[in-house]
C-alpha positions in Angstrom: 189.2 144.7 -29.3 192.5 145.7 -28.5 191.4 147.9 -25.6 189.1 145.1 -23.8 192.4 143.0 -23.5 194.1 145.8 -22.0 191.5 147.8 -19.4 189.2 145.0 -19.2 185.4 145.3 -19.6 183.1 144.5 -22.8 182.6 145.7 -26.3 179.3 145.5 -28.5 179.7 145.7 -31.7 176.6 148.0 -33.6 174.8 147.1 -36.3 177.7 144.6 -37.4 175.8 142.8 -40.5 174.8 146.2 -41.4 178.5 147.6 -41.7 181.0 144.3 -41.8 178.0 143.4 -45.0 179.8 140.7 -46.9 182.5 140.6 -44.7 180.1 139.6 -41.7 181.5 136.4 -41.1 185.2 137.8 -41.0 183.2 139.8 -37.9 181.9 136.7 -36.3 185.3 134.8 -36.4 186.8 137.9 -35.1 184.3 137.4 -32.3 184.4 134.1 -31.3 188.7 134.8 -31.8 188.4 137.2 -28.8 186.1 135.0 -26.8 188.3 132.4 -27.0 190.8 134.8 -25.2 188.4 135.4 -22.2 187.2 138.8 -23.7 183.4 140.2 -23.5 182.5 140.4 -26.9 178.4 140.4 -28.8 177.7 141.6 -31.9 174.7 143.2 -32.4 172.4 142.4 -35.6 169.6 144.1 -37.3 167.4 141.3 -37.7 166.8 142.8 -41.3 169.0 143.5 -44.6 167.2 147.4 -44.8 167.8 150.5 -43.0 167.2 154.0 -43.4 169.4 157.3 -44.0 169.6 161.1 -45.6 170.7 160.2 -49.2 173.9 162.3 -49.0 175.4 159.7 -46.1 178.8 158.9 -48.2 178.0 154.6 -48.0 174.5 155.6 -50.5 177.1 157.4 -52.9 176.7 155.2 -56.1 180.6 154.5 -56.2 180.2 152.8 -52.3 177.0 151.6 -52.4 178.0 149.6 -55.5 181.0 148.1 -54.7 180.3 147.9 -50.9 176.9 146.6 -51.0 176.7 145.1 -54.3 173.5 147.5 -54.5 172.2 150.0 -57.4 170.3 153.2 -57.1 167.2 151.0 -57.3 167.8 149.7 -54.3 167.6 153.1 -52.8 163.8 153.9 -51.8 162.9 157.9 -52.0 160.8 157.7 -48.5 158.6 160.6 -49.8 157.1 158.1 -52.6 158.1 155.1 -51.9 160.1 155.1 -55.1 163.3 153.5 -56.0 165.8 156.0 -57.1 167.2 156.1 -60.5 170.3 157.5 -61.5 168.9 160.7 -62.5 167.0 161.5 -59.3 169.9 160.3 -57.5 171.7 163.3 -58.6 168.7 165.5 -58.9 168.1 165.2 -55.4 171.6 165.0 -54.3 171.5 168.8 -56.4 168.3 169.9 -54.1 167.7 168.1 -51.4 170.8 166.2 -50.2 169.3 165.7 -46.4 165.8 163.7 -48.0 165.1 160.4 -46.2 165.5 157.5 -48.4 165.2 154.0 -47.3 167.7 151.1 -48.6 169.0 147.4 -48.7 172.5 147.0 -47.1 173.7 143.6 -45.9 172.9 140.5 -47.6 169.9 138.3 -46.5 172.5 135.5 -46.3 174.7 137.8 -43.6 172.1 138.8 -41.5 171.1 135.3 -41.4 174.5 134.1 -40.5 175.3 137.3 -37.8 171.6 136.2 -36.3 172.5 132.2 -36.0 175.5 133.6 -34.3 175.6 132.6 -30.4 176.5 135.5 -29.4 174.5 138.3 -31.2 171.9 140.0 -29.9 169.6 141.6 -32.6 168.9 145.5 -32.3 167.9 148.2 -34.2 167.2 152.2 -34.6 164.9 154.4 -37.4 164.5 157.1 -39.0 161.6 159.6 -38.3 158.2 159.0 -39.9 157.4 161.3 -43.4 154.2 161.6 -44.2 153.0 159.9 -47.3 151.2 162.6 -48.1 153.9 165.6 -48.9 157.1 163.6 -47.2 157.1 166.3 -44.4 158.0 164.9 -41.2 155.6 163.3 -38.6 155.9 165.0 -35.7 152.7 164.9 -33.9 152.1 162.2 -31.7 149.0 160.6 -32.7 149.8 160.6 -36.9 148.0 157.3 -38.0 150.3 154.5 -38.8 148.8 154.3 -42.3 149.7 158.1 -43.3 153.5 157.7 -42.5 156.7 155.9 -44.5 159.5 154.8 -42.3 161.9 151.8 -42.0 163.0 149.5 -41.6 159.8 148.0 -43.2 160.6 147.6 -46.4 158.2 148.9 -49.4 156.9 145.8 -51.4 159.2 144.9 -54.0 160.9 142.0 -55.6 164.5 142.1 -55.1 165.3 142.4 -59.0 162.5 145.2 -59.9 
């Protein structure tokens, strides 16, 4: 923020529950610190705690995603087949097919919450391409049916602790 107190203008913060996770309210004090100042500053929310990746992104590797996220592998979602990863074809597909889509839960319900009762948030988001359900190639023609396709941020019908 140091740079909006110097040249002036504004600063949006992306994805900020998705990255700050549990330290989102550190973010939002941080925010409403440099308001106080005068400065032009919004946070921008995913109005969701699930996102979408290529499983070799270094936050899904299992010693971030743990300790960052307070996730496991089975929170990681193979978009393919809607599976939850294990261990195993973590590192399987990590061996053959680092670039796969894979769905996951990042932030805390209880920090998107707080970032989206913020004042000053605004809630965005972005997504990966479709795969088909089919073979997990990607969707690229226009008029693919809803139904045939996998893609966050919707996330696959689970309990949290399956």
């Amino acid at each position: 923020m140091a740079s909006q107190e110097i040249y002036g203008g504004g600063l949006l913060l992306m994805h900020m529950s998705a990255q700050a996770l549990r330290d989102t309210q550190r973010g939002l004090d941080l925010i409403d610190k440099a308001k106080a100042k005068g400065l032009s500053v919004v946070g921008e929310i995913y109005p969701h705690d699930f996102g979408g990746t290529i499983l070799m992104a270094a936050y899904l590797h299992p010693d971030n995603y743990g300790s960052n996220m307070g996730r496991s592998c089975s929170d990681i979602i193979e978009t393919a087949t809607v599976t939850p990863l294990t261990k195993e074809r973590y590192d399987e597909l990590m061996k053959t097919a680092p670039t796969a889509n894979v769905m996951f839960y990042n932030a805390q319900t209880e920090d998107v919450c707080k970032g989206l009762a913020h004042p000053t948030s605004v809630q965005g988001s972005d997504a990966m391409p479709y795969v088909m359900k089919s073979d997990g190639s990607p969707a690229l023609a226009w008029d693919v049916p809803f139904e045939a396709v996998n893609a966050p941020p919707v996330a696959p019908a689970r309990t949290r602790n399956s």
